[in-house]
N, C-alpha and C positions, 0 to 999 in steps of 0.2 A: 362446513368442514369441521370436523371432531379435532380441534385443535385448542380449543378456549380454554385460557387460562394457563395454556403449557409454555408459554415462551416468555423468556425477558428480552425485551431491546437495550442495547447496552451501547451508549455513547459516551466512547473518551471526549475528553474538551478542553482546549487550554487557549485561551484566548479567541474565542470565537464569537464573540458579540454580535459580530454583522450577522450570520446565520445562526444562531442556536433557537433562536426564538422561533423562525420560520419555521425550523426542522423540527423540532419537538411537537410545537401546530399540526403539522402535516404527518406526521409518525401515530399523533393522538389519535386522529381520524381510525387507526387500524386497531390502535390498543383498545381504545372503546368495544371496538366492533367485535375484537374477537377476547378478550378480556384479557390485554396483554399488561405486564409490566415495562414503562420508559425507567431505565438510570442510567441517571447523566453523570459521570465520572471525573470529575472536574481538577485537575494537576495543580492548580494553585492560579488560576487568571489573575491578571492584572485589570483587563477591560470593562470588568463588571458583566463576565458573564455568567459568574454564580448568583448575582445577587437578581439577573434574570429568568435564570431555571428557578432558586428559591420564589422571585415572588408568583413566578406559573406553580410550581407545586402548590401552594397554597390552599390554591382554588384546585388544584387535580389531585386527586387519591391514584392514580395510575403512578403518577411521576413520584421521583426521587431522587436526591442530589446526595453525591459522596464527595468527598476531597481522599481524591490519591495524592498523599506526601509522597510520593516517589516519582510522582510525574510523568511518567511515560504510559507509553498506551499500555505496554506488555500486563504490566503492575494494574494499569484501569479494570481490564477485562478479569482478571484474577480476583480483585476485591471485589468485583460486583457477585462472579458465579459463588463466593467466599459467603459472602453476604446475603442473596438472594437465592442464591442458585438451590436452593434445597427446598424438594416440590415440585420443580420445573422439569420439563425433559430437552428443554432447546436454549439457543443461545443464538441470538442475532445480533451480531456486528454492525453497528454504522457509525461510521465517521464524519465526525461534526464536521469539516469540511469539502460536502458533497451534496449530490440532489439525487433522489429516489425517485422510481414510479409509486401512483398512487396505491398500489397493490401489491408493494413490493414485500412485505413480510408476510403475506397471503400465498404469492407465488412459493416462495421462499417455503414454509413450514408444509405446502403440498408436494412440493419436491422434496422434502423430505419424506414425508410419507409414502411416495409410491416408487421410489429408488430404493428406499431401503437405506440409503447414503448416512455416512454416520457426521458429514461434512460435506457442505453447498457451496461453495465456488461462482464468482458471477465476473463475467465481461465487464472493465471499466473502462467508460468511453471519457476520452476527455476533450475538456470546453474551456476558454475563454470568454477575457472580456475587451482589458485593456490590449492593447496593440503586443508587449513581451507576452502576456498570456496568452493571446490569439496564436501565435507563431511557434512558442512551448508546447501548446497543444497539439498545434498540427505535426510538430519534433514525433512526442510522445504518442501521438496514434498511427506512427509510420514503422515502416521496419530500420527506418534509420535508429530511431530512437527509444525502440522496443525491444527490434532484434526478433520480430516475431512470436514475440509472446502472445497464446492462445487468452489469456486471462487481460489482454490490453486490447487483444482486435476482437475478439469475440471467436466465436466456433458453433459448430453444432453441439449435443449436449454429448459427453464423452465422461470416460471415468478417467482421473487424474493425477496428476502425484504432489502439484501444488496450481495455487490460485488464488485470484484476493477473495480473503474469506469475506461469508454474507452468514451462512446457519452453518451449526454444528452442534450436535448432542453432547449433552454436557453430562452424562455418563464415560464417553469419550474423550472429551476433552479433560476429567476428573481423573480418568485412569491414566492417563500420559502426565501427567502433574501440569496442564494447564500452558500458560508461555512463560519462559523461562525471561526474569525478568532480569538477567545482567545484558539483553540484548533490547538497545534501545532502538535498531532498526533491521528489520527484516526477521523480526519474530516471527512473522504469519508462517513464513519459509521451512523456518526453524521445529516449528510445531508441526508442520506436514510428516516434517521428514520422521519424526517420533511416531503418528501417527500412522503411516503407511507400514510403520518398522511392525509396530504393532495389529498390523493386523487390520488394520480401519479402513475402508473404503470414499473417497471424495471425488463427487460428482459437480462436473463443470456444466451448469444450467446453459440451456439457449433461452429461458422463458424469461428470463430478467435481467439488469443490469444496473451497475450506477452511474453516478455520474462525477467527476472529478475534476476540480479546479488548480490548476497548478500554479507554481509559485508568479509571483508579476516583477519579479526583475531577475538579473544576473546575481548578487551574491547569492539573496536565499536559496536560487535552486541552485546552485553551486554547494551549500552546505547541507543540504538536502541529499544531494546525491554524493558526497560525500561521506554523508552516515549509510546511503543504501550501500557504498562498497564494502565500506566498514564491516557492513553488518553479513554482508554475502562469503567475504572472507574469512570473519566468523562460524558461521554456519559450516561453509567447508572441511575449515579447523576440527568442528566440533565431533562434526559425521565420517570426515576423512574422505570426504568425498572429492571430486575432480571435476574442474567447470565444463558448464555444456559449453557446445559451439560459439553459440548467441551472448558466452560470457568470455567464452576466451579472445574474442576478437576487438571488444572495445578494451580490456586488461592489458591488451598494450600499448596503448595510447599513450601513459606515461613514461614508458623505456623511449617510445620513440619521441618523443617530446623531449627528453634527455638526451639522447644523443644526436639529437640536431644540435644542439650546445656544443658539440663539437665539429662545427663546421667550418670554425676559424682553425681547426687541424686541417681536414679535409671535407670539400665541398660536398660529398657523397653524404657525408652524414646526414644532411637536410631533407634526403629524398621521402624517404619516409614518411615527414612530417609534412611534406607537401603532400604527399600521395594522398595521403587520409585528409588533409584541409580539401583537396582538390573533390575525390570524390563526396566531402561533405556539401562541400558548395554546389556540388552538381548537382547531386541529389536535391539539394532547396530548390534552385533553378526546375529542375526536374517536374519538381512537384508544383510549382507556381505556371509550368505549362499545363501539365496533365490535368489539374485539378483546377486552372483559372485561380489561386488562389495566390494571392499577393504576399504572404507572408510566408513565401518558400523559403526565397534567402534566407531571411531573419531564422527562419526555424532550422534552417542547415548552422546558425551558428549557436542558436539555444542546443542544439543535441552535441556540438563542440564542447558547449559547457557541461553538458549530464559526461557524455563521455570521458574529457579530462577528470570530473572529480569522481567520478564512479571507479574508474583506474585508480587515482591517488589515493581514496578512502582503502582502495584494496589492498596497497604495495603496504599502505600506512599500519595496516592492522597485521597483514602477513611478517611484516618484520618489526613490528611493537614497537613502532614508530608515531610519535605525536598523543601516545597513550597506551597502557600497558596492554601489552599483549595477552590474550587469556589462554591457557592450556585447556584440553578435557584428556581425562581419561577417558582410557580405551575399552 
């Protein structure tokens, strides 16, 4: 493949100890092969997972470690294409807390190549381990917990308007001014929609995928999804745009959570917030028939949690509530 030497792999990182080592191991395997650049973009860990990538760089001329003072991923991916990005024609995304195929920036820079795509797109399937992970996962790869998103369940390979980024030309991504870094969740989103505006084309692969580990209790993903409302309500704000289907339906969750609170007026207010408890729980049930998998229940109550905070992150930011609200110009 005529791709040697065109790509950086770029990993945000902020406390990832338990993987960073593995992944950069296994990431090396392709920068070798194809003569790619690893930077690891490091927020400020506590864990000592710079002092990990530092002492791998050492021994590697491929790898290199940055510290974003700014911490978020938007800010990661920006200092690196800032930094590096001049020379190169591509840009691969990967998130220190995930797993790849062993070909995956291979597949990844040929779909670029014979799409023409200015941005690659990949299916993330996700995985567990412990017992709240195992059941978040099966939430999250459900249409309960999804809402049918093409970029969670996968698809055939199709051109797109968004999806979890994997490659994108950094010609592209240079002329949109990159991700806009006052959004500390749901950037990927954010930066599509500037893209498409402009002209740019993004092609959702069948050839690859990742792999994602989700939060392993109730608060984190609770604040988790939390910042995805935040940030989706942002994004709204910013394009003026109006929710699909798949977002208007869980966005009410907290009105009707709210006015069950009035039930000691009248009993009728409750209904609501049973209805939605009810078909969550069925739906687990549902799933722990269909699929033999024991962790249906559990998972009809982890997409309770993405659902209530993914609503409240939304109401919170729509009316600059718990943090200031941000305007754009028109």
């Amino acid at each position: 493949m005529d791709f040697f030497g065109r790509a950086i792999i770029v990993v945000p990182c902020l406390d990832e100890a338990d993987y960073i080592q593995d992944l950069v191991t296994k990431l090396d395997v392709e920068a070798e092969r194809y003569g790619l650049k690893i930077i690891v973009v490091d927020g400020g860990s506590s864990d000592g997972s710079q002092d990990i990538v530092a002492g791998m760089a050492q021994y590697n001329p491929r790898l290199v470690l940055l510290h974003n003072a700014k911490t978020i991923q938007s800010a990661a991916l920006n200092l690196a294409v800032a930094e590096f990005g001049g020379g190169y024609d591509y840009l691969i995304r990967v998130d220190a807390h995930g797993h790849y195929p062993d070909d995956y920036c291979a597949v990844l820079l040929r779909e670029m190549e014979e799409t023409g795509a200015d941005s690659i797109v990949v299916a993330m399937a996700t995985e567990g381990v412990g017992v709240f992970q195992k059941a978040t996962a099966l939430a999250q790869n459900s249409k309960l917990g999804n809402g049918g998103a093409k970029h969670r369940k996968g698809a055939q390979g199709h051109w797109t308007d968004h999806g979890h980024h994997a490659a994108m030309r950094i010609g592209a991504f240079k002329e949109v001014g990159g991700y806009d870094e006052s959004f500390t969740h749901n950037e990927d989103a954010e930066l599509d929609c500037r893209l498409t505006a402009a002209g740019f084309r993004i092609w959702m692969t069948d050839q690859t995928f990742m792999v994602y580990f989700p939060r392993s209790s109730a608060w984190p993903l609770f604040q988790q999804y939390l910042g995805y409302g935040r940030g989706r309500a942002k994004n709204l704000l910013k394009h003026r745009m109006i929710p699909k289907a798949r977002q208007a339906i869980p966005l009410m969750v907290l009105p009707v959570v709210a006015v069950a609170l009035l039930a000691s007026v009248h009993w009728y207010a409750v209904v609501p917030a049973v209805l939605w408890i009810t078909v969550c729980l069925g739906y687990g049930f549902w799933l722990a028939l269909k699929e033999g998998n024991r962790y249906g229940p559990l998972a009809s109550v982890a997409a309770m949690i993405m659902h209530f905070a993914w609503s409240t992150g939304f109401w919170l930011q729509l009316l600059g509530l718990g943090g200031a609200r941000q305007d754009f110009p028109s």
